[in-house]
C-alpha positions in Angstrom: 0.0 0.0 0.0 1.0 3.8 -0.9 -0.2 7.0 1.0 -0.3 10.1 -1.2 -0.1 13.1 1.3 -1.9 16.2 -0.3 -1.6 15.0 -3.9 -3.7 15.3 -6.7 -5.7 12.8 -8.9 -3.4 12.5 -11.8 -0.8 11.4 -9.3 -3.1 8.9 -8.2 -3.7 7.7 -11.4 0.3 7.5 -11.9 0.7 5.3 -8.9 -1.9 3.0 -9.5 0.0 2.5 -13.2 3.2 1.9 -11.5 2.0 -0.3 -8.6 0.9 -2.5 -11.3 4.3 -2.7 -13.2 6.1 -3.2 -9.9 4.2 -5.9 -9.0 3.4 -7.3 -12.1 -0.4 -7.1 -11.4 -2.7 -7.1 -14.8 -6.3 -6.3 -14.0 -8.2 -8.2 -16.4 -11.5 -9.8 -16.5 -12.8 -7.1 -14.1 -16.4 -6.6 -13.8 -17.1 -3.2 -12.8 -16.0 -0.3 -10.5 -17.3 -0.2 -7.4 -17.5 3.9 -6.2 -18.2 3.5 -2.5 -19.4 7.0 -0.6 -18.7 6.8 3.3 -18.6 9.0 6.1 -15.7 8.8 7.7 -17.3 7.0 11.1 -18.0 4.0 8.7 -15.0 4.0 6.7 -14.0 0.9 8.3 -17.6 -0.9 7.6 -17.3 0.4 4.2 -14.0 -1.1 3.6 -14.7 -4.8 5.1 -18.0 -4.8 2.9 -16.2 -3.7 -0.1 -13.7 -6.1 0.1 -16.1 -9.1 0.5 -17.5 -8.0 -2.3 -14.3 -7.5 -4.1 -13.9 -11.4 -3.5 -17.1 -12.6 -5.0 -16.8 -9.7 -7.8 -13.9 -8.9 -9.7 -13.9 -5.4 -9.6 -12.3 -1.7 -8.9 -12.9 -0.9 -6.0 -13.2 3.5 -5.1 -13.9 4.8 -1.7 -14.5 8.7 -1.2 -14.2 10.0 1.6 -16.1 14.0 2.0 -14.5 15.7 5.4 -14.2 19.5 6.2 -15.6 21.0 3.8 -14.9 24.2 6.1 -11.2 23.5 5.1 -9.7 26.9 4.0 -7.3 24.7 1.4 -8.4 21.8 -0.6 -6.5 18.7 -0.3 -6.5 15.3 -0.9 -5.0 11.9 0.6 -5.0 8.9 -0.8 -4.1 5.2 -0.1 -3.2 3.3 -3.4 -3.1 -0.4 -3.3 -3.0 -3.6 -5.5 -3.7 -7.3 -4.0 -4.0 -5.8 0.0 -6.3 -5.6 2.4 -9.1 -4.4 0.3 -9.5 -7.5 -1.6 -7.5 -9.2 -4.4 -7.9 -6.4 -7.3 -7.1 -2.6 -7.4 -8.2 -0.4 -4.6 -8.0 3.8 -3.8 -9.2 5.4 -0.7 -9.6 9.3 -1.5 -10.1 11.4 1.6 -11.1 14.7 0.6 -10.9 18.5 2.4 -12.0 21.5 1.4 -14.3 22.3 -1.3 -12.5 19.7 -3.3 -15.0 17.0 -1.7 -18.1 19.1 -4.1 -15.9 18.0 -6.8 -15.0 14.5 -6.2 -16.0 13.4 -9.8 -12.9 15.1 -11.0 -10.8 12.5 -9.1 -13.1 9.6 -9.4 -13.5 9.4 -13.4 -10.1 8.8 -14.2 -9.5 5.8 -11.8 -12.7 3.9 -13.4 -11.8 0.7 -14.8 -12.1 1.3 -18.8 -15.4 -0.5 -20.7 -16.8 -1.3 -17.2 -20.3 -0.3 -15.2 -20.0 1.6 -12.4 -21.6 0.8 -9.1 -22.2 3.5 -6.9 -23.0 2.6 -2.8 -23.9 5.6 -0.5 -22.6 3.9 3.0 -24.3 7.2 4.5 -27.2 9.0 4.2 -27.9 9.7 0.9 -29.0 13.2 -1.1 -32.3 13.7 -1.5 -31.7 14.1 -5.4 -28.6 11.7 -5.9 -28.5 14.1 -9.4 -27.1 16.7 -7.3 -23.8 14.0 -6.5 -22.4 13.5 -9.8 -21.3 10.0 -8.8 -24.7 9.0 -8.7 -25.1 10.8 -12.6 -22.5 8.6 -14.2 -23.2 5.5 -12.4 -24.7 2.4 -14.1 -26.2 1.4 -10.9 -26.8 3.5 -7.5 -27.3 1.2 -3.6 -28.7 3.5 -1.1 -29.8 2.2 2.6 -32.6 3.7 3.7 -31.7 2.3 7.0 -28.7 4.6 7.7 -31.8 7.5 8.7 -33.2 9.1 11.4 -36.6 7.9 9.7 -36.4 4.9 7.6 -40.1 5.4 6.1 -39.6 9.0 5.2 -36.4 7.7 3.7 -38.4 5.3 1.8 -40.3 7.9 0.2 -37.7 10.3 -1.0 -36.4 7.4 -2.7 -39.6 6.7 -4.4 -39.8 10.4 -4.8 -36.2 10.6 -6.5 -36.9 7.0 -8.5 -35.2 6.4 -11.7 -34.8 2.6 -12.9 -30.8 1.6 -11.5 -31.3 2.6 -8.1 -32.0 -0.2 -5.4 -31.8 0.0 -1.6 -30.1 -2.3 1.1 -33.5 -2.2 2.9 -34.9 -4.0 -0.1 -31.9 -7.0 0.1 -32.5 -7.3 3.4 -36.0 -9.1 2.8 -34.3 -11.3 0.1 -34.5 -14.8 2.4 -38.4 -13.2 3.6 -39.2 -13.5 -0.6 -37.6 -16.3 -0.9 -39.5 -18.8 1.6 -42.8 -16.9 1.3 -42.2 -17.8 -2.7 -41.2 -21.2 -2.2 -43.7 -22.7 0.7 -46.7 -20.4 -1.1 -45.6 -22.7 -4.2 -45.4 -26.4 -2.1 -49.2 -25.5 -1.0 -50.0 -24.9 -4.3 -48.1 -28.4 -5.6 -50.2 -30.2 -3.2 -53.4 -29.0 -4.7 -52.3 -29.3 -7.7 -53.8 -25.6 -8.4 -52.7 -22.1 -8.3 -53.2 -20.6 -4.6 -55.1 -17.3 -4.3 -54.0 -15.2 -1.6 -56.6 -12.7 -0.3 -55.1 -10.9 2.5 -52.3 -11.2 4.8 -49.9 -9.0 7.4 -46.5 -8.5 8.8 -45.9 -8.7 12.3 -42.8 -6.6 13.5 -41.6 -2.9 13.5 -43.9 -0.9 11.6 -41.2 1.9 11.1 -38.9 -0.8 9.5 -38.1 -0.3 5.9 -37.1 -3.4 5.2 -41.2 -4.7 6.5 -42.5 -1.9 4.7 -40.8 -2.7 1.2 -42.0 -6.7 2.0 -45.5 -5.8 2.8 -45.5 -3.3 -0.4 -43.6 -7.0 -2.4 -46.6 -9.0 -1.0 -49.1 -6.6 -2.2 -47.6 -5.8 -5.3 -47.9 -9.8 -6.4 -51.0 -10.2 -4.9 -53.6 -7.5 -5.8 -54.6 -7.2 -2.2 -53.3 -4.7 1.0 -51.2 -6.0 3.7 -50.1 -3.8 6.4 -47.3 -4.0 9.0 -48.5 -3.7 12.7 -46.4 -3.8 15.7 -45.3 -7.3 17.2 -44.6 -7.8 20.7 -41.2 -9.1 20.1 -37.9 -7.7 18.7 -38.1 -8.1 15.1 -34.5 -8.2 14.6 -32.4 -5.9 11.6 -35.0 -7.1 9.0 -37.9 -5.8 11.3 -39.9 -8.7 10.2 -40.9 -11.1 12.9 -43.7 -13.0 11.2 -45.4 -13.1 7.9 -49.8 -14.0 8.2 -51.1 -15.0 4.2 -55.1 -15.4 4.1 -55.4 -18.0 1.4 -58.8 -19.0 -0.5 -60.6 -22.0 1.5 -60.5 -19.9 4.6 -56.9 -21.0 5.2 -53.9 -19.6 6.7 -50.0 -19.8 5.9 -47.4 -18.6 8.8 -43.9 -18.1 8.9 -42.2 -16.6 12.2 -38.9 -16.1 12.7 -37.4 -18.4 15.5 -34.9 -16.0 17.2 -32.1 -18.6 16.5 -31.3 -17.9 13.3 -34.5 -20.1 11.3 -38.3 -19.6 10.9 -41.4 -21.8 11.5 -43.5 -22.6 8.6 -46.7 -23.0 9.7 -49.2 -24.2 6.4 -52.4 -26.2 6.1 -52.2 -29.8 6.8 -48.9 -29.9 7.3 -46.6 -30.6 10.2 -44.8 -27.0 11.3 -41.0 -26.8 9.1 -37.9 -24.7 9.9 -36.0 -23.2 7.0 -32.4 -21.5 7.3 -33.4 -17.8 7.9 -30.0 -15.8 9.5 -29.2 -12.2 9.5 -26.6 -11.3 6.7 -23.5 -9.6 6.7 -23.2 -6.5 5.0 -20.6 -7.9 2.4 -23.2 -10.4 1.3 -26.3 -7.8 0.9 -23.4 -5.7 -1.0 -22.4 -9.1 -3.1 -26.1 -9.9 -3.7 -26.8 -6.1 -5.7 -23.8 -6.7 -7.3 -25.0 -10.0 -8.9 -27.4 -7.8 -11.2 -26.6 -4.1 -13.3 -30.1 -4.1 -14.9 -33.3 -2.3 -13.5 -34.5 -4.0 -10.4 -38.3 -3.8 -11.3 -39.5 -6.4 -8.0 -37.7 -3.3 -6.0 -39.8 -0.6 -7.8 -42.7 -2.6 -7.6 -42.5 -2.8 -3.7 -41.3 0.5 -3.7 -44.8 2.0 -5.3 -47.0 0.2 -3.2 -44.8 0.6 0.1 -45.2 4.2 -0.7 -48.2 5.1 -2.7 -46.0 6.5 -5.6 -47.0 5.0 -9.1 -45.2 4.8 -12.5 -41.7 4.3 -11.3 -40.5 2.0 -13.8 -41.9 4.8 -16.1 -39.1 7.1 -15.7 -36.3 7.5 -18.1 -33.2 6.1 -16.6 -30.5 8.8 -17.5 -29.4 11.6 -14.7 -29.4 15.1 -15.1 -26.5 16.5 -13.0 -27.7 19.7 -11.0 -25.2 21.6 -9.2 -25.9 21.9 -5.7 -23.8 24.1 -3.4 -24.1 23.5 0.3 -23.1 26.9 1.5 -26.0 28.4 -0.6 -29.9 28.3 1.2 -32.2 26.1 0.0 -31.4 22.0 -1.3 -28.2 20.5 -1.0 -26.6 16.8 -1.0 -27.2 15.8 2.7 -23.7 14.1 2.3 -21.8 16.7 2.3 -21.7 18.7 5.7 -23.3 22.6 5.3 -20.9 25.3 5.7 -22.8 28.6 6.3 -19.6 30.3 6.4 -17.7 29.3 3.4 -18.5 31.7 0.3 -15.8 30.2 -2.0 -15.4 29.6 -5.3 -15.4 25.3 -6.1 -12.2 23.9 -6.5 -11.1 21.8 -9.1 -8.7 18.6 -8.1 -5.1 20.2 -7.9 -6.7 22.8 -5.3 -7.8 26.0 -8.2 -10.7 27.9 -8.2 -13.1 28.5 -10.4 -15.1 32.0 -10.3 -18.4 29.6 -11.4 -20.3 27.2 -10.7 -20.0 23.9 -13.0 -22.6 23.7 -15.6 -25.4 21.3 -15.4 -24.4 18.3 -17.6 -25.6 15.0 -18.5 
């Protein structure tokens, strides 16, 4: 590993190059560059997902890192590395100061693996527009987690607000082993009769300010036709703030899975003795590895998304990003990730520290 003290991004660029020759490291076969946005409090959560993911993706992995914006100079750090502890590919921490961190395109676009999507994961809480972040513009995909917030559900609904086909949300991975056995044990019941099962109503039991039971209850419905609500359950529902899934099926019947607290869930179906299936809390490397699997529109999220929130005509939406220049020491919106500095009247900076007397253009 090299640190880069106060350098610039074509010096980045430059040691990446020669890290390579030195080591006789050829990047081939990668999949995509992974941009990953953390505060620096999560840096280190950041970095162990990443590199999970690094493992079960070939990719390039980027982490920016937006501090002191209040910084009279703009600088940047860096730590360049090939084959170290951030997985077996190519990997750049960039920890930016100053108004330098409004700019952070202009260090990230050069360091993207050539011919390859780009991934971009906000391990914070993400703008309200991500087209005011121009790594959310030029990326082929965009991970936020809705669960990062103050208030999940309101988070939920900025998202569906700010909807364009490419973005997805931790909160919706999180239900993945939910969808998974309500799919699978909805489709043994309707093996045994030998006929398609018609559900006609149905509720989550857990923490009704999840977003993860919000975006399965809005899954449920959107499959079904028919409204299921989440209402408070009297035990700890546990990261996916599910604790038990209720489905009214046709011939007044019932199908129940609850979670077991030891890692598994009960299946509880008609004429049937009560099952366990597998049903553990995942790592944040996996949920990371699982969006990673796909780079096309996730249409089951958008789905969930509409009826979790009320919003309609999601998947309607063109899919390209307008960049909007947003500066956080001017009133009115501004990219939440970025901390607000009142005081700082400045000019942007480009990546070797200049000024500009104006604002970037908006650009697509």
């Amino acid at each position: 590993m090299t640190t880069l003290w106060d350098t610039t991004g074509s010096a980045v660029v430059k040691e990446l190059a020669a890290q390579r020759r030195t080591g006789g490291a050829v990047l081939s076969g990668v999949a995509l560059t992974l941009v990953v946005i953390a505060d620096e409090s999560r840096v280190i959560e950041a970095e162990e997902a990443a590199t999970h993911a690094a493992e079960m993706h070939p990719c390039r992995v980027v982490i920016v890192v937006r501090r002191q914006i209040e910084a009279p100079v703009p600088r940047l750090d860096a730590e360049v590395q090939i084959g170290g502890r951030l997985g077996p590919g190519e990997a750049v921490v960039l920890r930016m100061y100053g108004r330098l961190a409004l700019h952070a395109e202009s260090v990230v676009l050069p360091l993207l693996a050539a011919d390859a999507p780009v991934v971009a994961w906000w391990h914070d809480a993400a703008p309200a527009r991500l087209a005011t972040d121009a790594l959310a513009v030029f990326a082929n995909r965009r991970i936020t987690d809705s669960s990062l917030t103050d208030d999940p559900q309101a988070a939920l609904r900025i998202r569906a607000e700010d909807y364009v086909p490419g973005d997805t949300d931790l909160t919706w991975t999180r239900s993945t082993a939910w969808r998974a056995t309500l799919a699978s044990t909805v489709d043994s019941v309707a093996g045994r009769r030998g006929d398609a099962v018609r559900i006609s109503g149905g509720r989550i039991e857990g923490d009704p300010h999840n977003a993860t039971a919000q975006l399965l209850a809005g899954w449920i419905s959107s499959r079904t036709g028919c409204p299921v609500e989440v209402v408070a359950s009297a035990r700890h529902a546990g990261p996916s703030g599910v604790d038990a899934v209720f489905l009214h099926l046709d011939e007044g019947e019932e199908l129940r899975i609850a979670a077991d607290r030891r890692g598994g869930a009960v299946i509880s179906q008609p004429n049937r003795p009560d099952g366990t299936v597998a049903l553990p809390d995942r790592s944040l490397g996996d949920l990371l590895s699982e969006e990673l699997r796909r780079l096309d529109p996730d249409e089951p999220y958008s789905d969930a998304l509409e009826a979790a929130t009320g919003l309609a005509g999601l998947t309607e939406r063109p899919a390209e990003r307008e960049h909007v220049w947003v500066d956080p020491a001017d009133d009115g919106d501004r990219a939440p990730t970025v901390p607000r500095d009142p005081g700082d009247e400045g000019a942007p900076s480009g990546e070797d520290g200049s000024s500009s007397d104006e604002a970037p253009p908006r650009v697509r």
